[in-house]
N, C-alpha and C positions, 0 to 999 in steps of 0.2 A: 682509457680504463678498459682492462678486459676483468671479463667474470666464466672462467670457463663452465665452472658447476654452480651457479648461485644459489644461496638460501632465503628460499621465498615466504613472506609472510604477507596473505591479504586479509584486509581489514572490512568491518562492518563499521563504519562511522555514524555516529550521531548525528539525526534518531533516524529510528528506521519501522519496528517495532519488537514489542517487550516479550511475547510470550513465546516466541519460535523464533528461531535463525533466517536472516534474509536469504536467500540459496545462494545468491554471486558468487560468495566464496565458497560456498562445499563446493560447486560445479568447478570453480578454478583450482580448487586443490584436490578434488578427488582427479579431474583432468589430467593435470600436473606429477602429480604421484605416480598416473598409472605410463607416464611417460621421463619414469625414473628422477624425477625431481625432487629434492629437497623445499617441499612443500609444509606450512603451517597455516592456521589463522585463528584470529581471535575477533571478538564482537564488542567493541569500544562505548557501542552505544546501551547497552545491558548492564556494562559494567562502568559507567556514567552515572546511570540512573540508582544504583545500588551502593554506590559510593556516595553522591547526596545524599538519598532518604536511608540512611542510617544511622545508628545511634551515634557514630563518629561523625557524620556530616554535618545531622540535626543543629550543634551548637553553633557550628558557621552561619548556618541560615538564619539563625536565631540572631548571632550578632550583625548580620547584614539587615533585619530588621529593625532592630532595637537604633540603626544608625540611623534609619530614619525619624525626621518627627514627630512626637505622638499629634500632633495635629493633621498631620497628612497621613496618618495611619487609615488604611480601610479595614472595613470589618473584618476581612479574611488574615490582616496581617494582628489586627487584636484577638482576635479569638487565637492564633496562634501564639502569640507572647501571655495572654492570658494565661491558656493551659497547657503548656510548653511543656510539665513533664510532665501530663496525659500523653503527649504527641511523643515522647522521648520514651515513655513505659512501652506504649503500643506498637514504634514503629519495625522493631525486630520480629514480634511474634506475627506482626498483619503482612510484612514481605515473607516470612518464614508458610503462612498459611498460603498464599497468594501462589507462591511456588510450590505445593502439593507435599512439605516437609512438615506440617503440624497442624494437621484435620483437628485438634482439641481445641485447640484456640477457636473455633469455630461457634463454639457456643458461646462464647461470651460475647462475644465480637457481635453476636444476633438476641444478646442481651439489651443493645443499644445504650449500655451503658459502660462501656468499653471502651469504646474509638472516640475523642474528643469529636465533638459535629460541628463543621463550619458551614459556610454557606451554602457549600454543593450540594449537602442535607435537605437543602430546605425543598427540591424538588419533588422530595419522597412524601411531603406535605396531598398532593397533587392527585397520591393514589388513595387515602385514607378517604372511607366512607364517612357518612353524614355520622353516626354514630362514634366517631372517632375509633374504628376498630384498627385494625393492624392494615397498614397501610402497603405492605407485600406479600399480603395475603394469594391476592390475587394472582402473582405470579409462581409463588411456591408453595400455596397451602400452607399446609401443621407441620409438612418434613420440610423436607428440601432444603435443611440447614446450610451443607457445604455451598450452593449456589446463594443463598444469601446474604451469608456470611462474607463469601466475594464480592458479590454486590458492592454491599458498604466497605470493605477494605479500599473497594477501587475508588470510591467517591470520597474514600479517605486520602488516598494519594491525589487523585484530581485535585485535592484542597490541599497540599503540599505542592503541587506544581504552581496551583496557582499563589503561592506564597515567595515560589522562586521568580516567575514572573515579574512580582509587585516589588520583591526586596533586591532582587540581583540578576535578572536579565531578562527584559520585557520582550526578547524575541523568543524563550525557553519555551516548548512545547515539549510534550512525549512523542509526536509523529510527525513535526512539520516544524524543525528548530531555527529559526532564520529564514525562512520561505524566501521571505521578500528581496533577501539579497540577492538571488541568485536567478527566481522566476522570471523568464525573461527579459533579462536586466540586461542594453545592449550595451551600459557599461559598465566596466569592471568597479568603478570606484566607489557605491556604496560598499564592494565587497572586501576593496582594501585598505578602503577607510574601518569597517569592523575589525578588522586584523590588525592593524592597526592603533588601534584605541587600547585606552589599559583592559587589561585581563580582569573578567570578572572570577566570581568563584568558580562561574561554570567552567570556563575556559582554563585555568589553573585545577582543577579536578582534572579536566580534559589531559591537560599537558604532563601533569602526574601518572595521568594511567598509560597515555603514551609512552614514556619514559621506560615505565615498569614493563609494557608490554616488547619494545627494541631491544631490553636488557637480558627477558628471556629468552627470544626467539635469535639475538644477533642475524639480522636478515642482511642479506646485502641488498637485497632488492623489496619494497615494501608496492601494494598493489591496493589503492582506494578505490572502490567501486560504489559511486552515489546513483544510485536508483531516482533519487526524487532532489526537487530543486532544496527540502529541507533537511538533506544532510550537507550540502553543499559545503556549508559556511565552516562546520566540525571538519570536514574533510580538509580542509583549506587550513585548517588551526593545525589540526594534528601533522600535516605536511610539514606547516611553518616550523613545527616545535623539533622534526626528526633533522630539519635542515642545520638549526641552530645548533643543536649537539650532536648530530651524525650526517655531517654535509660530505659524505661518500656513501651516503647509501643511495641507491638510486627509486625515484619516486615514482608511478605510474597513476595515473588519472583514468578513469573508463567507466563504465557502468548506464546506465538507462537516462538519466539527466544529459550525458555529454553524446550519447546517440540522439535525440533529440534538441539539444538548443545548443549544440558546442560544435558542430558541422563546418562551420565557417568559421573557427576561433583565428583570428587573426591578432591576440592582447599577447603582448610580451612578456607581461606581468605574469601571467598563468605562469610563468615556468620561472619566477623566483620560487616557487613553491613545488610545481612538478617540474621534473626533465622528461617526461611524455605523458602523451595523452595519448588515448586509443580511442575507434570508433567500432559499432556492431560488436560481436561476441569476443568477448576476448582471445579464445583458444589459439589463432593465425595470427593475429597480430603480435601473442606473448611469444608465441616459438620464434616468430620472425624477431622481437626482439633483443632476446636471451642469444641467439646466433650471431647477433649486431654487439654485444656486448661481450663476447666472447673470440671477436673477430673473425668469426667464420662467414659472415654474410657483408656485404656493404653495405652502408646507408640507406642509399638508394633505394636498395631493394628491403625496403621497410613494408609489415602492410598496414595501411588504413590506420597511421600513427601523425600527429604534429609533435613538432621540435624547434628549440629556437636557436636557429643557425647565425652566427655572426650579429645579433641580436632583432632579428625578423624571426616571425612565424613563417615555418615549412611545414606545408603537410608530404609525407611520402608514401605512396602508395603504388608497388611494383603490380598488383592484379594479382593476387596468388589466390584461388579459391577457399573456402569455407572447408572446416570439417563438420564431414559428414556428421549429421546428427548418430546416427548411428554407431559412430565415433567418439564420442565425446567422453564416454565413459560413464562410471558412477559418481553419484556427490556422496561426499562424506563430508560429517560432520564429526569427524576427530578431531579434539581439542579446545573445543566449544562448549560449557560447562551447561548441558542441557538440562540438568536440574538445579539452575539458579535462574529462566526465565520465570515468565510471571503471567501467569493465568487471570486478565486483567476480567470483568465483568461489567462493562459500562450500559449497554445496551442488552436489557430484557426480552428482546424481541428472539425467538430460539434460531433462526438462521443469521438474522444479524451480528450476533453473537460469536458466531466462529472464526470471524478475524481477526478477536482479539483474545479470543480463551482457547486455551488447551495448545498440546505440540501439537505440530501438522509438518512433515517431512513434507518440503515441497517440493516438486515435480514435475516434468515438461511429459504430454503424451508425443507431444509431435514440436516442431521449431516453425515459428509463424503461423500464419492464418490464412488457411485451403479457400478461404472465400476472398480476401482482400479489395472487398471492389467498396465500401463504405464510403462515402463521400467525405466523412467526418475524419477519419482516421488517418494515420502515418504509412497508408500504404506504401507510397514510397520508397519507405527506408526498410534496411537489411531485415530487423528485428521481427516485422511484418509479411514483409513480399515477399521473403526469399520460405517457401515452404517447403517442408524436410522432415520426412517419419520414420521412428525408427518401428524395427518389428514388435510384434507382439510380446515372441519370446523374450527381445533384449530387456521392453521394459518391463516384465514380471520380472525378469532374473536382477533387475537393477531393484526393483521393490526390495525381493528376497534378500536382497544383499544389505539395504537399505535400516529394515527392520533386523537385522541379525544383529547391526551395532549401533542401532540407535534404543532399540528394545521399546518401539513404539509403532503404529498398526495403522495410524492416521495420517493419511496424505491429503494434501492438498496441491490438484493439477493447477498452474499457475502460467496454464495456455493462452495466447488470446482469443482462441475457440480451439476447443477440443476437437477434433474430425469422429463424425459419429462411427465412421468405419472400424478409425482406430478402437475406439471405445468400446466397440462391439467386440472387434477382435482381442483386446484387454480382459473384459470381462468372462469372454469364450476361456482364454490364458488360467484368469486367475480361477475361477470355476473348475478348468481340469487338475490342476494342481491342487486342489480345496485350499485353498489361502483365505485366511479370513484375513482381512484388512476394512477400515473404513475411510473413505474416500470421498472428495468434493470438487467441484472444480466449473470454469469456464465455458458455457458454450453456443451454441445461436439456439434460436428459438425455432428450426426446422421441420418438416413437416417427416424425414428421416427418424426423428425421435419417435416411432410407434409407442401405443401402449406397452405392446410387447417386448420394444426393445427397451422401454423406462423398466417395464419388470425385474429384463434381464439385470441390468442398469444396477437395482435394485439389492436383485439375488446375491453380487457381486460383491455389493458393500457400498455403494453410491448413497450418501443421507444428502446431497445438498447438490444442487447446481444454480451459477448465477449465469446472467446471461442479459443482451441490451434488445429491450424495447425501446430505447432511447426514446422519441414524439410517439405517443399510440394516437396515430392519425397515418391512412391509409396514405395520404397526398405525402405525408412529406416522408413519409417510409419508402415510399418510391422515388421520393427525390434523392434523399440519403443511399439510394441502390443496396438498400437493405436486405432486400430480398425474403422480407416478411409481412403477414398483414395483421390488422389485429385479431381477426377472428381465427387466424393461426396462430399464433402465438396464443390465444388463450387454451383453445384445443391440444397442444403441445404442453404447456405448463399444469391444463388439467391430467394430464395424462401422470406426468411426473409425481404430483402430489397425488393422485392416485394411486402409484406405487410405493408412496411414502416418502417418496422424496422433498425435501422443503426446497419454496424456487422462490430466488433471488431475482429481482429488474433491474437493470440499469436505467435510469430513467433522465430526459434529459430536457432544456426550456433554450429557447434561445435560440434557436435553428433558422439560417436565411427564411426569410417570408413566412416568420411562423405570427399569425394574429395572437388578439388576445381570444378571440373566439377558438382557434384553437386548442389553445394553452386547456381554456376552460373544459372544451370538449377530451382532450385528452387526460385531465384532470378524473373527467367523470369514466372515462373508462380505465382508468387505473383503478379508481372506488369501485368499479365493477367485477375487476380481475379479482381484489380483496373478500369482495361479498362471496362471490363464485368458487372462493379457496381456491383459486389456479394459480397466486402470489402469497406468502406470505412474509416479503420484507421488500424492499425498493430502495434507492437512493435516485433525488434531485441532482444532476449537475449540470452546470451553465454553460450551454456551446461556449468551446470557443476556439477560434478558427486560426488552422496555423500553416504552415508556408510550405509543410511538409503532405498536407492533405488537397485531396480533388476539389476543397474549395477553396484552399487557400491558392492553388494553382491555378483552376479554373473559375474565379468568381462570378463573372458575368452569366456562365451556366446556371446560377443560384442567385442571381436578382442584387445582388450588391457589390460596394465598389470598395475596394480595399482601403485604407488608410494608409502614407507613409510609413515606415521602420524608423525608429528612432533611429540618429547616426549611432555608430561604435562597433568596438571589434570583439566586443564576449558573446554575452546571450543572444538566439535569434530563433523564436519557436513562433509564440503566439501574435498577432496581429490584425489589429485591430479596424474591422471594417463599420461601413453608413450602410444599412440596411433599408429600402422605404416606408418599410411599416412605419416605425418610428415607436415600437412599443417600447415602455420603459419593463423591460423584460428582469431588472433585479428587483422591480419592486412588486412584480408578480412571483418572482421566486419564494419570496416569505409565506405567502400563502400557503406555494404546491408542498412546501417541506415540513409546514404546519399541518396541512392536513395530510402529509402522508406518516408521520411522527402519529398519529392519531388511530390512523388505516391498521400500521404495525401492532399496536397495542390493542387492536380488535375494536375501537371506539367509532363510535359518529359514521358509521358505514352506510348508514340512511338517509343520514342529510345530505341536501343539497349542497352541491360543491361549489355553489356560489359565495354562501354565506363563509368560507373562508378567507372568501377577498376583502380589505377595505374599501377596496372604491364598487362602486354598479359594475357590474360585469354581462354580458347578455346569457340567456338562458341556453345549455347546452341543446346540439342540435341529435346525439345522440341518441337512441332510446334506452331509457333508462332500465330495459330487460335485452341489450343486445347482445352482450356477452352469454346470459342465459340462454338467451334461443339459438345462437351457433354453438352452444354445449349441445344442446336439445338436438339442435338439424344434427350432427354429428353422431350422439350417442345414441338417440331416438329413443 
């Protein structure tokens, strides 16, 4: 087969998330384009989710319901067959509000007597005072209609998910669709046993819109890029569906999931569904392909792609370097219907918040991470270690470009640490040019971050930065070769919200030789960072240790002994070590996320951080004013 000039369409598969575009594809098709390519793309998982909760879809689900028995009906699936065309009047005008097309609806909607209320409702029970007064008072006063109004939209569709879940596909999620088939999975056959099995609705939606989308764009070459293990399973569906009715177009596989657990794919099966897979950034491995396909390059000299030769897996990989970041181009989001995302509102907390509400063009300032030495992390691989900045100038002039045709001012950098240099130098950029934009993004918690330069930061259009405290315990922040301590990191994050900006934690439990004494202790200095306003949002997540990081390579430097790999030739990330503590560390987790769910919403910031554990836990060794007096030694 040769393809001298191919026309390329890459895909955003289901799910990924609703209210902005994942960037894989702008980057590959603005890439692409500016290297005379018949480039497109579309976003399958937006347009998934809009084709369900529709007034077209609604009746499917309804009768996928009603097949069940009313004896085995749950609440969530009676309240829906109950009020079915409550849920059939509302669902146009609440996706029409939710995407920024009908701010009217908005009052009714915070009438509370609008949107059918299912179980997801009953949370908002939780904020209502003794008084029974208005129970989001709290977070929005007398105005603030448009944001509360989303609110409940979005807990309107939570309770439509979870309705698809119960009636027609108990792995459906909005961000994480099938996780488990693909997370780690060292063998292929839960994932071709789902494939496999009959077509639910989700999956025949799926195949429908695929269909529609091959017949506009007639690609010869189509490009899946799964970020996360839960788009996987879509990605794999929508493959199977192009195979069955267009088995000459040619399939690629690549993206953030198969840079991390698809390294050693040695399953045959993968390529009933794709004819390659790529590994690290797509940009070298596409050109080296499209030239293979074309006949102008050999096999051979493939880069950083598997193929299945004579029915074995080949990886081939000639060594041809990387393009320059500086290189890469612009992303564009041509073609991509940015006013049908969905400005979700699930979390009240105002920096939590931006993950899932409003567009945010998102943005690389620099390619990998200027620090890479994390114990925790994937240094190792390409996406990480290989570090690559472009200039100043390039990326304003790539903003500038950016906002002319997206007609939106919101970025979010989606680095795995920003380089303060860069940042400096950005803001320097966009300050000469007066460019107002507003901007968010990724970065360590460094002693580099001055007051002065969070100002500049600031000036610039900076409202948000997240960044990992991962254990706030000095021991193990040294073990993790972190390269921060607590009483920097709060000094740093005070600095930030002091210029306005709202700081995000990554916060994390689980870590080789972490006690419960610590847990606890770091507990209480998370409650401290909150008191102190140097946090306002965090998230809990649970080490865990993979084959690509300094601990999964070096265990014994970190006190535990790895466990066997399951046999098989698909998945191979995470792995599963004996620790000596022997802490039951998930059932400590309930606690840290209960009481930081509490921290966010400004609650219980005085109590003791014992009292959220169920079992005795020992008293923190902390003092309970230590984040205060290194504000204090600091600012004096």
């Amino acid at each position: 087969m040769t393809l001298a000039t191919p026309r390329i369409l890459s895909v955003i598969p289901p799910m990924t998330q609703l209210n902005t575009p994942y960037p894989a594809t702008a980057y590959l098709t603005g890439f692409l384009r500016e290297r005379g390519f018949h480039a497109e793309q579309t976003d399958l998982a937006l347009a998934l989710v809009l084709d369900l909760l529709s007034k077209e879809g609604l009746p499917k689900l309804k009768a996928a319901a009603e097949a069940i028995p009313p004896k085995k009906r749950s609440p969530t699936l009676k309240t829906f067959l109950n009020q079915f065309d409550r849920y059939l009047a509302a669902i146009g005008p609440a996706i029409a509000m939710l995407q920024g097309r009908d701010g009217s609806i908005a009052h009714r909607i915070c009438s509370r007597a609008f949107l059918p209320e299912g179980p997801r409702f009953a949370a908002l029970d939780n904020y209502a005072d003794d008084e029974g007064g208005d129970p989001l008072a709290w977070a929005f006063g007398a105005l603030g209609v448009q944001d509360r109004a989303r609110h409940l939209a979005t807990l309107f569709l939570n309770d439509l998910a979870d309705v698809l879940r119960e009636a027609v596909d108990t792995r459906f999620e909005f961000v994480r669709y099938g996780e488990s088939l693909a997370q780690s999975q060292a063998s292929f056959n839960p994932l071709a046993t789902a494939l496999a099995a009959p077509p639910t609705l989700v999956d025949t939606t799926l195949e429908k819109l695929t269909l529609q989308a091959i017949e506009h764009s007639r690609p010869d070459v189509v490009l899946l890029s799964v970020p996360f293990p839960g788009s996987v399973y879509a990605a794999f569906r929508i493959a199977k569906t192009i195979k069955a009715h267009f088995p000459a177009i040619v399939t690629v596989l690549g993206g953030g999931y198969v840079n991390t657990e698809l390294r050693e794919l040695a399953e045959p099966r993968v390529f009933d569904y794709f004819d390659y897979v790529t590994l690290d950034d797509g940009e070298k491995p596409l050109l080296a392909l499209f030239e293979y396909l074309a006949g102008k390059r050999p096999r051979l000299n493939l880069v950083r792609t598997f193929a299945r030769v004579d029915g074995a897996v080949r990886y081939f990989n000639c060594g041809e370097i990387d393009i320059p970041f500086e290189e890469v181009g612009t992303p564009t989001w041509d073609g991509l219907p940015l006013d049908r995302y969905l400005s979700l509102l699930d979390m009240l907390n105002p920096m939590h918040r931006l993950w899932s509400d409003g567009h945010w063009n998102k943005l690389t300032v620099a390619h990998g991470c200027y620090w890479k030495k994390c114990s925790f992390c994937d240094v190792s691989l390409d996406y990480i270690g290989r570090y690559d900045a472009a200039s100043a100038k390039t990326l304003v002039d790539r903003i500038e470009r950016i906002v002319e045709e997206t007609g939106h001012t919101g970025f979010h950098f989606v680095d795995e640490a920003a380089p303060p240099k860069g940042l400096r130098a950005m803001a320097e950029e966009l300050q000469r040019r007066n460019l107002a934009i507003s901007w968010w993004g990724n970065i360590r918690f460094e002693k580099s971050f001055t007051p002065e330069l969070c100002l500049q930061l600031a000036d610039s259009g900076c409202i948000a930065v997240s960044g990992g405290l991962e254990v706030a315990s000095d021991r193990l922040l040294t073990l993790m070769k972190k390269g921060v301590s607590v009483d920097q990191v709060a000094r740093v994050t005070r600095a930030f919200t002091d210029a306005g900006i709202l700081v995000h934690a990554y916060l994390m439990y689980g870590f080789p030789t972490q006690t419960i004494h610590d847990t606890v202790d770091a507990l209480e200095y998370v409650r401290q960072l909150f008191a102190e306003n140097c946090i306002q949002s965090g998230f809990f997540h649970r080490f865990a240790c993979t084959v690509h990081s300094p601990v999964g390579k070096n265990p014994e430097e970190y006190g535990i002994k790895l466990q066997p790999l399951p046999p098989g030739k698909f998945a191979k990330n995470d792995v599963h070590f004996i620790d000596p503590t022997g802490v039951d560390h998930d059932r400590l987790g309930k606690a840290l996320n209960k009481a930081l769910y509490n921290y966010m919403h400004g609650i219980c910031l005085d109590q003791d951080v014992r009292s959220w554990f169920d079992d005795r836990v020992p008293k923190p060794r902390v003092g309970r004013n230590f984040i205060a007096k290194a504000l204090g030694a600091h600012y004096g």
